[in-house]
mmCIF file of the C-alpha atoms, coordinates in Angstrom:
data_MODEL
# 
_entry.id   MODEL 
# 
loop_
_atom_site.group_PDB 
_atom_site.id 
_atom_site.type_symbol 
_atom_site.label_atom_id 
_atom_site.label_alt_id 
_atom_site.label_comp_id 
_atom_site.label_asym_id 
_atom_site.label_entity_id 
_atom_site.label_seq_id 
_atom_site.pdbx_PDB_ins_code 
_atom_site.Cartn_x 
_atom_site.Cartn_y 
_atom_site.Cartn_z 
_atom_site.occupancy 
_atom_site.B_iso_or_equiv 
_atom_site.pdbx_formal_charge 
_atom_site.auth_seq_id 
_atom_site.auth_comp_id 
_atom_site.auth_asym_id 
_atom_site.auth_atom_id 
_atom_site.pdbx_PDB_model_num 
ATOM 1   C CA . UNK A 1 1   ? -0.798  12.102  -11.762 1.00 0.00 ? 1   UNK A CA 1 
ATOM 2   C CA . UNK A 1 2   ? 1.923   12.437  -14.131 1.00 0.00 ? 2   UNK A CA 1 
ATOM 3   C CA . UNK A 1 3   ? 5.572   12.773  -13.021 1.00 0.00 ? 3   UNK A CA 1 
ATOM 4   C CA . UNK A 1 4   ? 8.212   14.598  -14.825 1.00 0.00 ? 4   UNK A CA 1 
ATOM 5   C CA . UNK A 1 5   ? 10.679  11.442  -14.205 1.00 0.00 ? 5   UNK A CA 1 
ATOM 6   C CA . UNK A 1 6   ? 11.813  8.255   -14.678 1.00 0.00 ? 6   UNK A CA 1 
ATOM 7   C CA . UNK A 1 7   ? 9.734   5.081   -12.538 1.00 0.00 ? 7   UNK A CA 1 
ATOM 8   C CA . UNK A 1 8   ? 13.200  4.770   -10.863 1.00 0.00 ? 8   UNK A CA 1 
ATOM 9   C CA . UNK A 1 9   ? 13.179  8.212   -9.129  1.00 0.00 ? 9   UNK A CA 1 
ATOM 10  C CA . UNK A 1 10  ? 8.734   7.493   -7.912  1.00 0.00 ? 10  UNK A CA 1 
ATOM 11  C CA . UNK A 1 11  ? 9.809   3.919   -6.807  1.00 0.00 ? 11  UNK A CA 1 
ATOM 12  C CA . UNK A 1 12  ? 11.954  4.830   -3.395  1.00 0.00 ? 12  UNK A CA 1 
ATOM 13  C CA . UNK A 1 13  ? 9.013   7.687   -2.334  1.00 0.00 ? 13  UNK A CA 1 
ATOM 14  C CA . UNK A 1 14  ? 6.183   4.541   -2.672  1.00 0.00 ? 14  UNK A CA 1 
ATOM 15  C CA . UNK A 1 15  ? 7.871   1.994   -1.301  1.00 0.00 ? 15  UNK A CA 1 
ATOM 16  C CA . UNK A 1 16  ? 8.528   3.930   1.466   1.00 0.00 ? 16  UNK A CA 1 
ATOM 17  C CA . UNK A 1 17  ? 4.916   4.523   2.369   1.00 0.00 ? 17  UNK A CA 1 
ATOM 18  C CA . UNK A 1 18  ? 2.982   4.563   5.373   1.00 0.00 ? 18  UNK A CA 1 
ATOM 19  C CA . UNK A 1 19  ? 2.724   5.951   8.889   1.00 0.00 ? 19  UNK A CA 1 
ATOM 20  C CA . UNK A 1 20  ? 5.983   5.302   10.908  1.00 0.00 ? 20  UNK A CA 1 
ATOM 21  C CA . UNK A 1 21  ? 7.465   4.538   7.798   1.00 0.00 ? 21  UNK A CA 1 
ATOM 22  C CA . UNK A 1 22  ? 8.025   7.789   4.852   1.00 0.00 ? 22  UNK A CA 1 
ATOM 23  C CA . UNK A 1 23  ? 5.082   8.762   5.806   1.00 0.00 ? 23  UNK A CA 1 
ATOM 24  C CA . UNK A 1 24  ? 1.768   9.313   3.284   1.00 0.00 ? 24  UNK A CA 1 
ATOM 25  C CA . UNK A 1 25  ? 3.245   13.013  1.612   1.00 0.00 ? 25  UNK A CA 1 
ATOM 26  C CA . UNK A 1 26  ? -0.243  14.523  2.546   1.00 0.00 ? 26  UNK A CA 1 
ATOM 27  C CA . UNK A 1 27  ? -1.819  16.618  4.735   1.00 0.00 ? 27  UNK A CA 1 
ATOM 28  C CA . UNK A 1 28  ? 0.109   15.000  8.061   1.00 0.00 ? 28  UNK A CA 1 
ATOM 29  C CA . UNK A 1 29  ? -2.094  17.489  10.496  1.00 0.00 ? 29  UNK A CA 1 
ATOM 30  C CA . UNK A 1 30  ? -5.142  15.776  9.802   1.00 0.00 ? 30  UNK A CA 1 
ATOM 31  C CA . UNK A 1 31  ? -3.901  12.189  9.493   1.00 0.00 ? 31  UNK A CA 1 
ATOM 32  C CA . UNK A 1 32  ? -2.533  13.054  13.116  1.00 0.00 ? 32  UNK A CA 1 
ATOM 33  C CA . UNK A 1 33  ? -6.105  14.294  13.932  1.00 0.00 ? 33  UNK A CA 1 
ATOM 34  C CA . UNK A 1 34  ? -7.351  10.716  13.075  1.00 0.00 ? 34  UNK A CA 1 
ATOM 35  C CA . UNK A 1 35  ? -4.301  8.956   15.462  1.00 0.00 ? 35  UNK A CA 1 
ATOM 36  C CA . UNK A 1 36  ? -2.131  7.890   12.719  1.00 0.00 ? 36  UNK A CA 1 
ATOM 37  C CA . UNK A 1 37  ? 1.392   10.035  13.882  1.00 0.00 ? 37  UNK A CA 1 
ATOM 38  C CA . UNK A 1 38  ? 2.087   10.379  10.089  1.00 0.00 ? 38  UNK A CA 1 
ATOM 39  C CA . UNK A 1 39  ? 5.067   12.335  8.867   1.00 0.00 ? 39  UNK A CA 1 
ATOM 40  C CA . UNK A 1 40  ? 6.020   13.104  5.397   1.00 0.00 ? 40  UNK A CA 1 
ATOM 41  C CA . UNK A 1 41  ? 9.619   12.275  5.182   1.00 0.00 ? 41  UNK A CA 1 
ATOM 42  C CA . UNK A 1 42  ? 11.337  14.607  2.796   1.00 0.00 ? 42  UNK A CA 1 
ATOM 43  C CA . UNK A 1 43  ? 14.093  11.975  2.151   1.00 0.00 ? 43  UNK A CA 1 
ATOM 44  C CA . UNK A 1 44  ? 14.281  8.310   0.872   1.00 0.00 ? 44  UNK A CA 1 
ATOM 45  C CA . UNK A 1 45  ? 15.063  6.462   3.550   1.00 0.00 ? 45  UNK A CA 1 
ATOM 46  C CA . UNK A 1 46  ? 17.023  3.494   3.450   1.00 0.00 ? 46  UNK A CA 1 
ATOM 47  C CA . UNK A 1 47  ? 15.651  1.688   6.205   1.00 0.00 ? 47  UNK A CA 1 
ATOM 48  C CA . UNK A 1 48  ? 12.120  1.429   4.169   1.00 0.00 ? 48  UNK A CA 1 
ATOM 49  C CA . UNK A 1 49  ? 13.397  0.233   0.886   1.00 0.00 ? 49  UNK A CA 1 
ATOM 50  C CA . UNK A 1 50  ? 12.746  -3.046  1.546   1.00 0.00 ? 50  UNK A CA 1 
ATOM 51  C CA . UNK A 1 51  ? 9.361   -3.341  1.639   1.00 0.00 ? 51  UNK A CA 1 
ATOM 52  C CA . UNK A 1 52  ? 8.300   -7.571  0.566   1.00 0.00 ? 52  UNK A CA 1 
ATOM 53  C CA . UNK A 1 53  ? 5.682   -9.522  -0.315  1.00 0.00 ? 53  UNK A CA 1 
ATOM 54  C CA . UNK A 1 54  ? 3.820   -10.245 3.118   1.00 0.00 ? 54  UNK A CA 1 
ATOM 55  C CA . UNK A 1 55  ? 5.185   -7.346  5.273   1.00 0.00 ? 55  UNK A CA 1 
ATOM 56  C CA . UNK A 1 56  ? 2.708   -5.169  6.806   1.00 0.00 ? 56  UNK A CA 1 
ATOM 57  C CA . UNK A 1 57  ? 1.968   -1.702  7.618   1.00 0.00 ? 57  UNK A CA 1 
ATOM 58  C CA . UNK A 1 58  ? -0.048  -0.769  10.724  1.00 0.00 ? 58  UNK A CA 1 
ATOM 59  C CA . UNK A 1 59  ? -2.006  2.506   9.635   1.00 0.00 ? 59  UNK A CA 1 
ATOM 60  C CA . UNK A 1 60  ? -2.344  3.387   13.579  1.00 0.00 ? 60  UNK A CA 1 
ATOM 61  C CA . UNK A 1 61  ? -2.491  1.698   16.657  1.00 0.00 ? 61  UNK A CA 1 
ATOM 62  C CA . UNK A 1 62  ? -6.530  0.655   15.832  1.00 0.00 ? 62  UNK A CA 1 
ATOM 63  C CA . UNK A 1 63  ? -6.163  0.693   11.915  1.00 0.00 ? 63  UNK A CA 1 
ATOM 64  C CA . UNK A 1 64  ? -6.122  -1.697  9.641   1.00 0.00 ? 64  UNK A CA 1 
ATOM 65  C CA . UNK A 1 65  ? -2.958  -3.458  9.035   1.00 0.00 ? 65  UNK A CA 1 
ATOM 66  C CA . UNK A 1 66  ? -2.271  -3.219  5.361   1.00 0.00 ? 66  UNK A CA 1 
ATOM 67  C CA . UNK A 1 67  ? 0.292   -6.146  3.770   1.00 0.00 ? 67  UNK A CA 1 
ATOM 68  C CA . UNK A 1 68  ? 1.577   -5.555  0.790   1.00 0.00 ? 68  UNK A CA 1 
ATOM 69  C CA . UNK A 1 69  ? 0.520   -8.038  -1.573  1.00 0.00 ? 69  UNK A CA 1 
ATOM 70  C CA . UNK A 1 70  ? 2.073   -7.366  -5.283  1.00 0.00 ? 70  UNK A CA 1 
ATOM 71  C CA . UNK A 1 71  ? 5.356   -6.059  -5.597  1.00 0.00 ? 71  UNK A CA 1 
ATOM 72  C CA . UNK A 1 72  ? 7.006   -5.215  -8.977  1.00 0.00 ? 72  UNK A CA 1 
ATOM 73  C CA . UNK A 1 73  ? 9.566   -2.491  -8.143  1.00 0.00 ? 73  UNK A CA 1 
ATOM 74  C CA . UNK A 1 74  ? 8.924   0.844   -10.508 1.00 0.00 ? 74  UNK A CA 1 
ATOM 75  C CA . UNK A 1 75  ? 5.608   -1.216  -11.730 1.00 0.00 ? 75  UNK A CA 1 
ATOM 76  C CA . UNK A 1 76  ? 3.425   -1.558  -9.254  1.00 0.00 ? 76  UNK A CA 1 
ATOM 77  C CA . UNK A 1 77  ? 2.551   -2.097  -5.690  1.00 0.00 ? 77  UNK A CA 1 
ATOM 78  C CA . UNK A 1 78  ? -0.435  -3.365  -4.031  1.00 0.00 ? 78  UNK A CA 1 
ATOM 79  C CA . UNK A 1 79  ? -1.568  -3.187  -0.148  1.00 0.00 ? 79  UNK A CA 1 
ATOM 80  C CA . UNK A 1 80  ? -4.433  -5.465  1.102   1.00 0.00 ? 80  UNK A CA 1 
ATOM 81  C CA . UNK A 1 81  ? -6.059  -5.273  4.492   1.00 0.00 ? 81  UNK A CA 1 
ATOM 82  C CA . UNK A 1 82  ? -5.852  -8.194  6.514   1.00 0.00 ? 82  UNK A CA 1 
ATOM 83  C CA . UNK A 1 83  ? -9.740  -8.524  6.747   1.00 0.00 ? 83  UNK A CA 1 
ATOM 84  C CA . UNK A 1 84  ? -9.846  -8.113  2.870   1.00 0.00 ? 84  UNK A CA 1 
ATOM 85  C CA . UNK A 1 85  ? -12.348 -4.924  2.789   1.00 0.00 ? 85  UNK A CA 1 
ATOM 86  C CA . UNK A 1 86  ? -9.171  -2.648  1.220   1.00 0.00 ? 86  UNK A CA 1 
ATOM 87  C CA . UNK A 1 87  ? -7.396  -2.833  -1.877  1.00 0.00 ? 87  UNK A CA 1 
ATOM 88  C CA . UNK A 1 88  ? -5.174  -0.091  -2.180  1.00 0.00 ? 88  UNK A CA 1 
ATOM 89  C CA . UNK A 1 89  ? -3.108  -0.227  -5.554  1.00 0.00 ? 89  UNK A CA 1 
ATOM 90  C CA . UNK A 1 90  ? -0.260  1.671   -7.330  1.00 0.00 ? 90  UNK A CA 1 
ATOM 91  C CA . UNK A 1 91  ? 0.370   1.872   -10.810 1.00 0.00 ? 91  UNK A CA 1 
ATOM 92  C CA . UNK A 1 92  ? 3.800   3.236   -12.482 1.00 0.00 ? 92  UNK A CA 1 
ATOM 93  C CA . UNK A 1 93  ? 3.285   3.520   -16.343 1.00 0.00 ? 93  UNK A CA 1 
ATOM 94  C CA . UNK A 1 94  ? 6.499   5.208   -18.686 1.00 0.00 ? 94  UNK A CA 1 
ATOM 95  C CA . UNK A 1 95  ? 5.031   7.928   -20.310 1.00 0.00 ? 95  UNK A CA 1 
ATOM 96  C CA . UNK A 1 96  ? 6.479   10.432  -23.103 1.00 0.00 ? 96  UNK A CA 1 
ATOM 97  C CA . UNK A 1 97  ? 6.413   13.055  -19.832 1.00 0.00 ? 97  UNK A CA 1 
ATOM 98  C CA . UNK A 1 98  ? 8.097   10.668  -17.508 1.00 0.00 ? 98  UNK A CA 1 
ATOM 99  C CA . UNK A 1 99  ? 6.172   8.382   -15.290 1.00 0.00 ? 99  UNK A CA 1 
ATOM 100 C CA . UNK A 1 100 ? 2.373   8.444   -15.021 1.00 0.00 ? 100 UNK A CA 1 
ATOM 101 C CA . UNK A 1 101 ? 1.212   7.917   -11.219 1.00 0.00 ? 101 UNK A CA 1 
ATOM 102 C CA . UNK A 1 102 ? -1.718  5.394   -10.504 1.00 0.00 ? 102 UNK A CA 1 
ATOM 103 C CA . UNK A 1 103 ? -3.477  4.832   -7.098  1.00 0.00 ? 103 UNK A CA 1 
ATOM 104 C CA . UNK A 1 104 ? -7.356  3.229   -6.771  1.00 0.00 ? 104 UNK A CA 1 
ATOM 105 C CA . UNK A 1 105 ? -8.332  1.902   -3.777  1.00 0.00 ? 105 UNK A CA 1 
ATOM 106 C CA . UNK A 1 106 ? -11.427 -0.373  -3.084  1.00 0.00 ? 106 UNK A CA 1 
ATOM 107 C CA . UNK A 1 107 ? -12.883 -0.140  -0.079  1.00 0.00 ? 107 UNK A CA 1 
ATOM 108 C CA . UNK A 1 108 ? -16.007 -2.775  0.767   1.00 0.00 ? 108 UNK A CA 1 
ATOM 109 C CA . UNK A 1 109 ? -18.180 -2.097  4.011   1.00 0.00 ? 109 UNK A CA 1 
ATOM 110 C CA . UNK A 1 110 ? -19.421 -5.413  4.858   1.00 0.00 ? 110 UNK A CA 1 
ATOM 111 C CA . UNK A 1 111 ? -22.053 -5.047  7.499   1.00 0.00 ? 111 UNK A CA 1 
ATOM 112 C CA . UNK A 1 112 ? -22.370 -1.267  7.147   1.00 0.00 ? 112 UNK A CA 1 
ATOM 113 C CA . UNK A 1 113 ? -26.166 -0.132  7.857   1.00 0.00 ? 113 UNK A CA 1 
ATOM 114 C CA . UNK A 1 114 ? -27.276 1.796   5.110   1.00 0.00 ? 114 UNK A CA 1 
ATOM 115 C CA . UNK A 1 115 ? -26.963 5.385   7.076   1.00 0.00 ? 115 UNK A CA 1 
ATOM 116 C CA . UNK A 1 116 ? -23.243 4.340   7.921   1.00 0.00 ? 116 UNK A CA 1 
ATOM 117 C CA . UNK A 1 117 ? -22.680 3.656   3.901   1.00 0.00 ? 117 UNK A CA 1 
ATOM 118 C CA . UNK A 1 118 ? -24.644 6.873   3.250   1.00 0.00 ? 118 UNK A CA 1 
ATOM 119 C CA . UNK A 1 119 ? -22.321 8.942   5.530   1.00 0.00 ? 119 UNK A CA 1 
ATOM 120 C CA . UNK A 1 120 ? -19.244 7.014   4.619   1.00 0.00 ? 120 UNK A CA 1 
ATOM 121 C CA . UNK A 1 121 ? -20.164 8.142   0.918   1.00 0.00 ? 121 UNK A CA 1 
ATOM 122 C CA . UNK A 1 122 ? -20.872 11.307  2.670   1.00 0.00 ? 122 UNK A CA 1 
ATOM 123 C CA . UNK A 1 123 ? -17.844 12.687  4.078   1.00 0.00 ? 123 UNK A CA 1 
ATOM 124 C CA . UNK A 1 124 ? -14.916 9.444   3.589   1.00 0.00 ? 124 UNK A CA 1 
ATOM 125 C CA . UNK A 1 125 ? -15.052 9.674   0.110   1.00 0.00 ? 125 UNK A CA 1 
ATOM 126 C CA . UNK A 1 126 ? -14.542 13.010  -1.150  1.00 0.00 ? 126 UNK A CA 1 
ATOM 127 C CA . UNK A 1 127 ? -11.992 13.649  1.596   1.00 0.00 ? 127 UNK A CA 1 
ATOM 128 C CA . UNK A 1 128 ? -10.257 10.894  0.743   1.00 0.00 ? 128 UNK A CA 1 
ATOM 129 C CA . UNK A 1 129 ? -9.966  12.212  -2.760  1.00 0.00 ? 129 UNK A CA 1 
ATOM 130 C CA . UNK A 1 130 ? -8.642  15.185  -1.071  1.00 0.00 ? 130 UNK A CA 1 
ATOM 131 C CA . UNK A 1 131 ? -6.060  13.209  0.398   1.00 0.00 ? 131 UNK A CA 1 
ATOM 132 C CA . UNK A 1 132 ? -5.341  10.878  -2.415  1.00 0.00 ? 132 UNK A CA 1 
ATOM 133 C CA . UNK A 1 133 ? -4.404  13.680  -4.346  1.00 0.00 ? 133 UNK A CA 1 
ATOM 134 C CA . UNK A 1 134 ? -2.305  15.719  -2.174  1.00 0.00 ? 134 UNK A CA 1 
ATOM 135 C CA . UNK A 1 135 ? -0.585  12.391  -1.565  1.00 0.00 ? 135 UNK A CA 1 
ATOM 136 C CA . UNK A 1 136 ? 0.182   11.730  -5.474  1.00 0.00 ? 136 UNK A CA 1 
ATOM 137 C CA . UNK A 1 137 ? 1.138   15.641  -6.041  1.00 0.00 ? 137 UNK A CA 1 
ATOM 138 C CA . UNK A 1 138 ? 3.237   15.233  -2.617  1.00 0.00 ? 138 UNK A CA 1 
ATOM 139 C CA . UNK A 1 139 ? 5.541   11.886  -4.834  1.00 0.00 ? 139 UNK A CA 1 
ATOM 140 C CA . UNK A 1 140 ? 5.610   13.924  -7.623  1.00 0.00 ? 140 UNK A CA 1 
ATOM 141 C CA . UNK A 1 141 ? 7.267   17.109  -5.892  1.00 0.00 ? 141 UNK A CA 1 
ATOM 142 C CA . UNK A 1 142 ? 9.657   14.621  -4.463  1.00 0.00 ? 142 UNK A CA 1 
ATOM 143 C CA . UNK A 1 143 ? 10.010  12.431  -7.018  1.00 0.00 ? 143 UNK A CA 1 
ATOM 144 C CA . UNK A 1 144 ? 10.887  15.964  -9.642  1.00 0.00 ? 144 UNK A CA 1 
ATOM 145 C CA . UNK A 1 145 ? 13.314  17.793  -7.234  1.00 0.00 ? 145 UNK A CA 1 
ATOM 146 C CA . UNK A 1 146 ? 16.342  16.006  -8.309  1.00 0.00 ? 146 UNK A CA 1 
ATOM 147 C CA . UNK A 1 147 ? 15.246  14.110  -10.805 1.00 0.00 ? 147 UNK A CA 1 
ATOM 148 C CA . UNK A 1 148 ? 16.729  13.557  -14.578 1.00 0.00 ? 148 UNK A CA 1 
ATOM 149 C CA . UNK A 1 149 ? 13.635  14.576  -17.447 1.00 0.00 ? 149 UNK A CA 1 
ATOM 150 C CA . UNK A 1 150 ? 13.285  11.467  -19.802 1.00 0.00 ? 150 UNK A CA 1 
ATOM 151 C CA . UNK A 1 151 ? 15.779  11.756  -22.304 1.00 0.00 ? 151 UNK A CA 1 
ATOM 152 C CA . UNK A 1 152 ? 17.197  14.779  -20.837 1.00 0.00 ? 152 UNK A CA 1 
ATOM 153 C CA . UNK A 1 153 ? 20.347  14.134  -18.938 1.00 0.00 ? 153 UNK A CA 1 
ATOM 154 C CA . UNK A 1 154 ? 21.499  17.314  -19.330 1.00 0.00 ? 154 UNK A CA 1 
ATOM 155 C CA . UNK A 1 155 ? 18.594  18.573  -16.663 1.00 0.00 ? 155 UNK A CA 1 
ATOM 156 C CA . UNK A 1 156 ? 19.408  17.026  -13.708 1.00 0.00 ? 156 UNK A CA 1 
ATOM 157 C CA . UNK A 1 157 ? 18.701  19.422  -10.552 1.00 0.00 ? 157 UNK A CA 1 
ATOM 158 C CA . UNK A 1 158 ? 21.732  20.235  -8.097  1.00 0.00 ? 158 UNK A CA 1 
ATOM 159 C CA . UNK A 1 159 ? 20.729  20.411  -4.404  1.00 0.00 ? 159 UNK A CA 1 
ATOM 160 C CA . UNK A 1 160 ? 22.612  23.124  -2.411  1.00 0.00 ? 160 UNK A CA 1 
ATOM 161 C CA . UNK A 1 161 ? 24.500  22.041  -0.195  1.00 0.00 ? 161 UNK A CA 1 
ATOM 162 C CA . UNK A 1 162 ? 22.255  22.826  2.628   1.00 0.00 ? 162 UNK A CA 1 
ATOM 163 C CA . UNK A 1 163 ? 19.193  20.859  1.595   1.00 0.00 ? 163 UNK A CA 1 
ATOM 164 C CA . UNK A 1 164 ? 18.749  17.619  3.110   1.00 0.00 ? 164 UNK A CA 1 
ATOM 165 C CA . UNK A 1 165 ? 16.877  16.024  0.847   1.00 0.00 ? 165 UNK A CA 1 
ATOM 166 C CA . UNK A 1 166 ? 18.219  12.893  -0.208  1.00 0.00 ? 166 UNK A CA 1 
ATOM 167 C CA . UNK A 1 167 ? 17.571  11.027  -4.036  1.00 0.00 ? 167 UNK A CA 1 
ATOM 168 C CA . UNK A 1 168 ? 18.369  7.431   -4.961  1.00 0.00 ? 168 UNK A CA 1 
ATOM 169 C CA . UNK A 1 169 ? 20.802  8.876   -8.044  1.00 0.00 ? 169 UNK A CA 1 
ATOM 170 C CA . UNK A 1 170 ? 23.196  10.203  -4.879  1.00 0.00 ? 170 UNK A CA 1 
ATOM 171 C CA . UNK A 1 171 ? 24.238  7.432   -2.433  1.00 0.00 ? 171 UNK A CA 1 
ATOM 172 C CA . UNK A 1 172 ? 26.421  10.417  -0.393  1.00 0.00 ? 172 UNK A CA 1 
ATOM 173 C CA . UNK A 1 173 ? 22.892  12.489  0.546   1.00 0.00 ? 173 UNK A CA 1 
ATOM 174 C CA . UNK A 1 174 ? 21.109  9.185   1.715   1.00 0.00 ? 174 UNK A CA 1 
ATOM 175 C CA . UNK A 1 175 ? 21.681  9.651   5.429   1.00 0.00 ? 175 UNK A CA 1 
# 
């Protein structure tokens, strides 16, 4: 996906990832469907900018836990599942456009009979691509409403005053 900003202004929305956390900037009705109480934060919030090396993040009370692996702040960022069966990565690449948005995930089913790998293939994969890439177009929305352009500081969006949305350029609107 490729964002109309800088790496700096994708960064905060990643980082932020994950269910009781900013959310996955998807469809949140059917994560919910699937026990995961996901919600889509439409702010950067400063609570979950922290994320380190060796932190995890729980995706539901039976999920896997996911610990972040590789950090490289506005480079890339890199989630492995405590068993070792999911590899979820992110990839921020500068781009004459802005910022070019990377995710791949590898997912192995150890021990999977070969109906539960056919159905997986079935119906997990294509509506995970579904989801992937409502999630990427979800960061880039964010990621563009108040962002500067490359090169372009002259294009910098003003929020009214009654939006709530918060950017990392603005300390005052992160609340």
């Amino acid at each position: 996906m490729t964002v109309a900003a800088e790496p700096a202004a994708v960064w905060p929305w990643l980082i932020q990832i994950g269910p009781g956390r900013g959310g996955a900037y998807t469809y949140d009705w059917i994560e919910n469907l699937l026990g995961l109480d996901m919600h889509s934060a439409n702010t950067i919030l400063p609570q979950f900018q922290n994320l380190a090396v060796g932190d995890t993040v729980a995706l539901g009370s039976t999920g896997p836990r996911m610990r972040a692996q590789i950090i490289e702040p506005e480079r890339a960022l890199v989630f492995v599942s405590d068993d070792g069966d999911w590899i979820w990565s992110f990839g921020l690449r500068r781009t004459a456009e802005g910022t070019r948005l990377i995710s791949r995930n590898r997912i192995r089913r150890p021990g999977a009979s070969p109906l539960g790998k056919f159905l997986y293939a079935l119906v997990m994969e294509p509506g995970s691509l579904v989801m992937e890439r409502k999630m990427l177009r979800g960061i880039k929305q964010r990621a563009e409403r108040t962002s500067v352009m490359p090169g372009r500081s002259d294009d910098i969006a003003q929020p009214s005053p009654t939006d709530d949305r918060s950017t990392v350029g603005d300390p005052s609107r992160n609340r």
